[in-house]
PDB file with one MODEL, atoms N, CA, C and O in Angstrom:
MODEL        1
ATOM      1  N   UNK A   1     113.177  65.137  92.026  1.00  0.00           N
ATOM      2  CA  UNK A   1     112.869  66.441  92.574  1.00  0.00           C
ATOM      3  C   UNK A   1     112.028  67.204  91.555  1.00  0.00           C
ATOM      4  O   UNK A   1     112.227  67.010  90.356  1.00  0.00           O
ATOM      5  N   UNK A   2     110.941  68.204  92.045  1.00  0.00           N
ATOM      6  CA  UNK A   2     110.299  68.751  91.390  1.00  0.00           C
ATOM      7  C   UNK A   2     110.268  70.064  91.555  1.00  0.00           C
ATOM      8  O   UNK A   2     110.123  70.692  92.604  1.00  0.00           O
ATOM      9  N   UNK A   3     110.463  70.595  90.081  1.00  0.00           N
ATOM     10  CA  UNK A   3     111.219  72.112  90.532  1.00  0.00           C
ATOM     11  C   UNK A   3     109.371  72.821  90.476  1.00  0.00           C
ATOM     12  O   UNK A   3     108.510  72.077  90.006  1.00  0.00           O
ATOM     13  N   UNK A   4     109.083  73.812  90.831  1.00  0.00           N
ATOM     14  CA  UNK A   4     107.909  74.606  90.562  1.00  0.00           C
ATOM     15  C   UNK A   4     108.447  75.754  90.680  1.00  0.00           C
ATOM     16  O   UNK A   4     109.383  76.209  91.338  1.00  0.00           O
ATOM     17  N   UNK A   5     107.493  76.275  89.722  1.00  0.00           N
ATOM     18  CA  UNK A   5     107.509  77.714  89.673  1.00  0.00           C
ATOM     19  C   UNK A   5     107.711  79.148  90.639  1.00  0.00           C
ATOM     20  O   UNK A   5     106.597  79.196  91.161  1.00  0.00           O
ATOM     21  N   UNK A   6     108.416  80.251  91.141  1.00  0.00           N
ATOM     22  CA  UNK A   6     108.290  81.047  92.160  1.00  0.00           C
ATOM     23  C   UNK A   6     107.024  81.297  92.415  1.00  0.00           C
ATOM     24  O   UNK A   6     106.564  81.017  93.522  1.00  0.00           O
ATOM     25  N   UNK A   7     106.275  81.847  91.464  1.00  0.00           N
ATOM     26  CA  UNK A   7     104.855  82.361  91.836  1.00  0.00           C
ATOM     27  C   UNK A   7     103.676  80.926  92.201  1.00  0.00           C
ATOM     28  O   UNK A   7     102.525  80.987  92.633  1.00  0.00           O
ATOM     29  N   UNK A   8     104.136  80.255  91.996  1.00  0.00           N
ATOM     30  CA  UNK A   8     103.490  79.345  92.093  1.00  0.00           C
ATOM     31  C   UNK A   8     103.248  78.146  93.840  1.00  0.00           C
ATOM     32  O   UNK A   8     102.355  77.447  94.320  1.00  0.00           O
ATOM     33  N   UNK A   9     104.822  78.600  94.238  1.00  0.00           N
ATOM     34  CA  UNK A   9     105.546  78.165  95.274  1.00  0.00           C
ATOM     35  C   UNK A   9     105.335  79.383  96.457  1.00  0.00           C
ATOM     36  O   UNK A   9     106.071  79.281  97.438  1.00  0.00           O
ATOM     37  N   UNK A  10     104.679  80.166  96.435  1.00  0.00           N
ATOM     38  CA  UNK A  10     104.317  81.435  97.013  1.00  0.00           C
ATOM     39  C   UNK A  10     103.120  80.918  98.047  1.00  0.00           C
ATOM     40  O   UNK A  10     102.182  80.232  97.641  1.00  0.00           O
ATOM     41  N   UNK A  11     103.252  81.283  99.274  1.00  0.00           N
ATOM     42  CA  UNK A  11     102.499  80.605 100.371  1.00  0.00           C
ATOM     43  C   UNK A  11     101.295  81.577 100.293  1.00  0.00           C
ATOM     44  O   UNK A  11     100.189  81.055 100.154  1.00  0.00           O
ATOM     45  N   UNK A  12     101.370  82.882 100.362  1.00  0.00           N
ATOM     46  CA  UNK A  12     100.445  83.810  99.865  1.00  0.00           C
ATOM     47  C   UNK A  12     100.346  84.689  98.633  1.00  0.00           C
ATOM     48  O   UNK A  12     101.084  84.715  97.649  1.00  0.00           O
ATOM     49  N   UNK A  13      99.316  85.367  98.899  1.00  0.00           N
ATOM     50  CA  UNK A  13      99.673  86.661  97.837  1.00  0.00           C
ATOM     51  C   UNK A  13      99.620  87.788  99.081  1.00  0.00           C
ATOM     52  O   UNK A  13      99.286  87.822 100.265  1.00  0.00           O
ATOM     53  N   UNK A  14     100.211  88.773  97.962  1.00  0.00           N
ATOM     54  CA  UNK A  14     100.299  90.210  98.494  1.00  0.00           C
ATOM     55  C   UNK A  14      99.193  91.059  98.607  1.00  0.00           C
ATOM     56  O   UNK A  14      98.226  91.201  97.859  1.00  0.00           O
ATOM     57  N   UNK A  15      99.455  91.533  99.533  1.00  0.00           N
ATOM     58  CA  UNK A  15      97.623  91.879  99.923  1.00  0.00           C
ATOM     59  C   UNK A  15      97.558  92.959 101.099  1.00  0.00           C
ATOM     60  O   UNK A  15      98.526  92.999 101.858  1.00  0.00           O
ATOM     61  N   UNK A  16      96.760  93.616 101.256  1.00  0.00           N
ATOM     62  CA  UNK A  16      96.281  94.833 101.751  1.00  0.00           C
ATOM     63  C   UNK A  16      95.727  94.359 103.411  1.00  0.00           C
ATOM     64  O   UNK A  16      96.045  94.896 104.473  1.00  0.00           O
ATOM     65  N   UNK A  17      94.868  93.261 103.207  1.00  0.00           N
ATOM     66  CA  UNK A  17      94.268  92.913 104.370  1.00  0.00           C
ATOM     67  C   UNK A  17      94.847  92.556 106.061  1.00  0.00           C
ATOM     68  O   UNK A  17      94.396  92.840 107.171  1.00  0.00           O
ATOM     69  N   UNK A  18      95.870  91.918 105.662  1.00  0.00           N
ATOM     70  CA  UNK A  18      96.851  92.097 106.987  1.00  0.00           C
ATOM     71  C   UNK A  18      97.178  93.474 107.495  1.00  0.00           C
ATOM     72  O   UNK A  18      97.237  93.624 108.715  1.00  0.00           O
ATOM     73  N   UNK A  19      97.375  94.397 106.777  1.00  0.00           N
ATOM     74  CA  UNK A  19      98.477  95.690 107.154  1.00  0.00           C
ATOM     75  C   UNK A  19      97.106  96.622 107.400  1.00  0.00           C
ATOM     76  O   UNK A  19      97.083  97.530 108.231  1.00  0.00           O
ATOM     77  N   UNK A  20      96.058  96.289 106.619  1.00  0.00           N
ATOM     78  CA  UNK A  20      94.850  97.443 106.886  1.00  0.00           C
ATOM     79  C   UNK A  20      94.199  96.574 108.542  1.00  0.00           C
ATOM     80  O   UNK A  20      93.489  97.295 109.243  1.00  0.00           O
ATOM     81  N   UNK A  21      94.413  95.420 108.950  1.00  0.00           N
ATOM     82  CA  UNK A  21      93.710  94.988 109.944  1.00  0.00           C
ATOM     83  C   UNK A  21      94.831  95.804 111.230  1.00  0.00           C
ATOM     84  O   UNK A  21      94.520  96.453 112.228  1.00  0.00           O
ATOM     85  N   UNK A  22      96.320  95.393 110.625  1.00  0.00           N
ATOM     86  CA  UNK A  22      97.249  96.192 112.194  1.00  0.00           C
ATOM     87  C   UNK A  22      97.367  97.504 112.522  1.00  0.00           C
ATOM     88  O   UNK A  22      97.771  97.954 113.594  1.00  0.00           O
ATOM     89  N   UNK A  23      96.866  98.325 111.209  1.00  0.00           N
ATOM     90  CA  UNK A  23      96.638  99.714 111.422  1.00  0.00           C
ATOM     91  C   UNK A  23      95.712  99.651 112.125  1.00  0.00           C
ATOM     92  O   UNK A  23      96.002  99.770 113.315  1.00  0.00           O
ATOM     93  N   UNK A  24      94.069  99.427 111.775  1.00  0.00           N
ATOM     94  CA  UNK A  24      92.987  99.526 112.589  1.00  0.00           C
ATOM     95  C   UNK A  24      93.415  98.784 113.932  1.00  0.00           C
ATOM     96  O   UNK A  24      92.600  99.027 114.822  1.00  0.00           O
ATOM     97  N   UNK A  25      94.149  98.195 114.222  1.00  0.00           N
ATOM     98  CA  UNK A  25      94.123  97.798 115.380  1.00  0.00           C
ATOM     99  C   UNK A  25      95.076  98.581 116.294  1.00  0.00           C
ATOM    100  O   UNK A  25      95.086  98.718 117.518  1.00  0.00           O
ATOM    101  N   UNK A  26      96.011  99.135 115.155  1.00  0.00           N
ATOM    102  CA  UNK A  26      97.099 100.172 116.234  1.00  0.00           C
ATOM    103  C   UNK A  26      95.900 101.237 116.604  1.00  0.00           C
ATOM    104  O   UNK A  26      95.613 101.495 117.773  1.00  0.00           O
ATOM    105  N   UNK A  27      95.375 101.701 115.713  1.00  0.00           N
ATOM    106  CA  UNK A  27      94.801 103.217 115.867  1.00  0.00           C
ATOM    107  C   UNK A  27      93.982 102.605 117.049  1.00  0.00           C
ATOM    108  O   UNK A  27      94.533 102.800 118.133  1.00  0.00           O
ATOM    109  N   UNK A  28      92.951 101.999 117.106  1.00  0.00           N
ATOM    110  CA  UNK A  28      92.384 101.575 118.485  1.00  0.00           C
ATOM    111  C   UNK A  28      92.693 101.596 119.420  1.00  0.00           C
ATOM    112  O   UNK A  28      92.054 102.047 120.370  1.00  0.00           O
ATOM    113  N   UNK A  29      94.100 100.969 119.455  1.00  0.00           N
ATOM    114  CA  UNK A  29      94.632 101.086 120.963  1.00  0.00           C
ATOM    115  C   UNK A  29      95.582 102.012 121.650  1.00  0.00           C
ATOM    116  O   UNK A  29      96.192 102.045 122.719  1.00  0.00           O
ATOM    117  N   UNK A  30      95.366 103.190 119.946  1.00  0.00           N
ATOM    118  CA  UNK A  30      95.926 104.514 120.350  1.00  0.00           C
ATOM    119  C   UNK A  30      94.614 105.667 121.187  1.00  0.00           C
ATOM    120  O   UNK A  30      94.632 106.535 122.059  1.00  0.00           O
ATOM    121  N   UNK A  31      93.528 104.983 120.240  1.00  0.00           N
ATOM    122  CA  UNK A  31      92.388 105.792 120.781  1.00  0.00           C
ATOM    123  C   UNK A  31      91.837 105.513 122.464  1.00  0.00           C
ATOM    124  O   UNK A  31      91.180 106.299 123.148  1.00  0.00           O
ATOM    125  N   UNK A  32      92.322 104.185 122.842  1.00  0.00           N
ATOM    126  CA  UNK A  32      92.318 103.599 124.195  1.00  0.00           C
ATOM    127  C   UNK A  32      93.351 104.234 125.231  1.00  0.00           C
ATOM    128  O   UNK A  32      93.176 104.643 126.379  1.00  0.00           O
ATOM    129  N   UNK A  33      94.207 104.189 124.627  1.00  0.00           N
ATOM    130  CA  UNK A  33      95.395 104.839 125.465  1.00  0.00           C
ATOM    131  C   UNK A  33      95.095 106.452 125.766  1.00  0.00           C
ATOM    132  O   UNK A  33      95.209 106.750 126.955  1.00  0.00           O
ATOM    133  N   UNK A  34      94.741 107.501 124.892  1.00  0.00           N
ATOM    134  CA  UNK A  34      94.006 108.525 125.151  1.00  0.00           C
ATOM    135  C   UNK A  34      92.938 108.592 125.970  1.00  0.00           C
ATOM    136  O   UNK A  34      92.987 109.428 126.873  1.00  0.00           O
ATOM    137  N   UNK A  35      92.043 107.950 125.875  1.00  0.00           N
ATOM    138  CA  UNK A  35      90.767 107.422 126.372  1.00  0.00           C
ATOM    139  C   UNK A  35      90.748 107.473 128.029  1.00  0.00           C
ATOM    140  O   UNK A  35      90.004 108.051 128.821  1.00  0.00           O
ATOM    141  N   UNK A  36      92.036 106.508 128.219  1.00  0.00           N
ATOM    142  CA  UNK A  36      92.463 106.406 129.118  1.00  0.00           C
ATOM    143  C   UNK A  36      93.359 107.522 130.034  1.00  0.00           C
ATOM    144  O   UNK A  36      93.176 107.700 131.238  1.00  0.00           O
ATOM    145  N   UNK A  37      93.993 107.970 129.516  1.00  0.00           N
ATOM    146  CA  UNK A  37      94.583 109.346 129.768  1.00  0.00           C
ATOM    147  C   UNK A  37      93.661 110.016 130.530  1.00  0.00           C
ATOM    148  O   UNK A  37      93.715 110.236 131.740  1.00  0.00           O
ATOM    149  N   UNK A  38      92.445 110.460 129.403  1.00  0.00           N
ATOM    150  CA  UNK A  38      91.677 111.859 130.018  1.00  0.00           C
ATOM    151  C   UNK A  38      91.120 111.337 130.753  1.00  0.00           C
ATOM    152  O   UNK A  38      90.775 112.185 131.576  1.00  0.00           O
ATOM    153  N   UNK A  39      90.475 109.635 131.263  1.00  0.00           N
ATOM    154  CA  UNK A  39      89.943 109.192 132.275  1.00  0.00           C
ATOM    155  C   UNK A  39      90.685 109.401 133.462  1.00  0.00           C
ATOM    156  O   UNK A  39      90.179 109.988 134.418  1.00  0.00           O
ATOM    157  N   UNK A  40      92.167 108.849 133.484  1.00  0.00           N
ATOM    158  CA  UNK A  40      92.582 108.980 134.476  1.00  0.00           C
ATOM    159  C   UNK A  40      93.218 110.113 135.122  1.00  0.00           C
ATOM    160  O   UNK A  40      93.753 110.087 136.231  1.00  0.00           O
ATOM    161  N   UNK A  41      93.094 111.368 134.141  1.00  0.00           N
ATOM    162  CA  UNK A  41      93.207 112.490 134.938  1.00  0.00           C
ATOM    163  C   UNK A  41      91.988 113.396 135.227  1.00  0.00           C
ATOM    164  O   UNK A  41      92.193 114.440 135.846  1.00  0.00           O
ATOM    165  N   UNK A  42      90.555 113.038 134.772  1.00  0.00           N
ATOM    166  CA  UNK A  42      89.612 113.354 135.126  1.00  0.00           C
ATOM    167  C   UNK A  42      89.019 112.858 136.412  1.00  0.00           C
ATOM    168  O   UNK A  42      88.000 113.390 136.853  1.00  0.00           O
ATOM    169  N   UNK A  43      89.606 111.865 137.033  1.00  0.00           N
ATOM    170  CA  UNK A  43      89.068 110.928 138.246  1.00  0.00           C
ATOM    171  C   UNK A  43      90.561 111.346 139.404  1.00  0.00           C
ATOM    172  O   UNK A  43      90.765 110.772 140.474  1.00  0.00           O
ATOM    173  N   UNK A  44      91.232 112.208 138.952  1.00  0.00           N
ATOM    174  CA  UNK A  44      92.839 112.416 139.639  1.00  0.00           C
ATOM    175  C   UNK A  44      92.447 113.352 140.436  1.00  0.00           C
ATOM    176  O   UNK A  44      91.964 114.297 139.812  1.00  0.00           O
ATOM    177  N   UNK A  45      92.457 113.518 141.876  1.00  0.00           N
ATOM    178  CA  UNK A  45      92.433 114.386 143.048  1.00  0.00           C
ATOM    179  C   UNK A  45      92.655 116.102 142.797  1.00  0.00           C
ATOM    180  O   UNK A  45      93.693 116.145 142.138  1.00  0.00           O
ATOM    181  N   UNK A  46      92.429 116.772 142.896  1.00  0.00           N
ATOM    182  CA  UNK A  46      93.450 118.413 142.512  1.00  0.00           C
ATOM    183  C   UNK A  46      94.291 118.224 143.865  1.00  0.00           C
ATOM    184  O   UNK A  46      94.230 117.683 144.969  1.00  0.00           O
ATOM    185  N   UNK A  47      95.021 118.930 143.152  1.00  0.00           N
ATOM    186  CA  UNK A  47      96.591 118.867 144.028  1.00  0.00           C
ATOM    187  C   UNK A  47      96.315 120.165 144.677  1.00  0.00           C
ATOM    188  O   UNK A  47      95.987 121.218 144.131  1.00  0.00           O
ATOM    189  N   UNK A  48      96.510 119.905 146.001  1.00  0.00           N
ATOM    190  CA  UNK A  48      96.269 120.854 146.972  1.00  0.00           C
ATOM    191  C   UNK A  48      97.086 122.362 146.395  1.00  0.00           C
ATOM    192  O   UNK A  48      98.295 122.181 146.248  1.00  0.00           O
ATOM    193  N   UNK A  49      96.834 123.110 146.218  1.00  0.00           N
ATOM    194  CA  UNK A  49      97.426 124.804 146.268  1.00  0.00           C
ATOM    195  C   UNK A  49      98.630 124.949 147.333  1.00  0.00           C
ATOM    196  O   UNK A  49      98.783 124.587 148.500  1.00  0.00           O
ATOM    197  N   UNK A  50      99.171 125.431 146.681  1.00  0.00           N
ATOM    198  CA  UNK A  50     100.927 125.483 147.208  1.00  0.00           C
ATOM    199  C   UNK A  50     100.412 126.822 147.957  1.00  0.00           C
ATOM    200  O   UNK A  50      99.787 127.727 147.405  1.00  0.00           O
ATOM    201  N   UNK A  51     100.703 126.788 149.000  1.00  0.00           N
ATOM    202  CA  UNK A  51     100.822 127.695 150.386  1.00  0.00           C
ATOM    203  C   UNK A  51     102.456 128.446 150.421  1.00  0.00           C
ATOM    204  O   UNK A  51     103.579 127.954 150.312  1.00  0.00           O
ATOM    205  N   UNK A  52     102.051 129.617 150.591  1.00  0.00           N
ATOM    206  CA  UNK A  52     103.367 130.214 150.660  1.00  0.00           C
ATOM    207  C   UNK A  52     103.323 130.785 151.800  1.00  0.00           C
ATOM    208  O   UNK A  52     102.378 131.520 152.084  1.00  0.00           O
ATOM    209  N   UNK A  53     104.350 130.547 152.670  1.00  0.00           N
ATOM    210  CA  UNK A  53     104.669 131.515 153.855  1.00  0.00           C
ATOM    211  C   UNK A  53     105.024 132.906 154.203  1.00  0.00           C
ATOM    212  O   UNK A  53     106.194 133.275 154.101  1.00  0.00           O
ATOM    213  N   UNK A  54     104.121 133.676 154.595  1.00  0.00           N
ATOM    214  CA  UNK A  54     104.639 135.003 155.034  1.00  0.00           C
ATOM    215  C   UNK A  54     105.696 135.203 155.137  1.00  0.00           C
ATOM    216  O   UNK A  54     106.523 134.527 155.751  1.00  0.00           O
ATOM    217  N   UNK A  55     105.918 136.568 154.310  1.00  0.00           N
ATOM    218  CA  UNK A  55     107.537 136.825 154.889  1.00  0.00           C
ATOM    219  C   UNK A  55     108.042 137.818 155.639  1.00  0.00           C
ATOM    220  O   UNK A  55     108.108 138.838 154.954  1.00  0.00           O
ATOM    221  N   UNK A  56     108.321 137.938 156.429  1.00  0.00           N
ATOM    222  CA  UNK A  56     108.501 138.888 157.695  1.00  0.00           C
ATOM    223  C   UNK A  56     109.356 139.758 157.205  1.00  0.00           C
ATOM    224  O   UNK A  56     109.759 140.688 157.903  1.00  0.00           O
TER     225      UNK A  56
ENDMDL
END
């Protein structure tokens, strides 16, 4: 058996590039989800005006 070293036995290093790629990718599909929002209430019917009945 061959012992090696921890750092050595380390599949990666520690690093910025993963966590800076899932941010940019959250924020995107936060900016989509907004995006989407004001689209789909900009294309949304107006809701007819509430009618009130005379009151005798």
């Amino acid at each position: 058996m061959v012992n090696i070293e921890p750092e050595k036995a380390r599949q990666g290093r520690w690093g910025s590039h993963v966590l800076t790629i899932l941010i940019i990718g959250l924020i995107l599909a936060v900016i989509a989800w907004f995006g989407l929002e004001f689209y789909g209430e900009s294309i949304d019917p107006p809701h007819p005006a509430e009618q009130s009945q005379p009151s005798q």
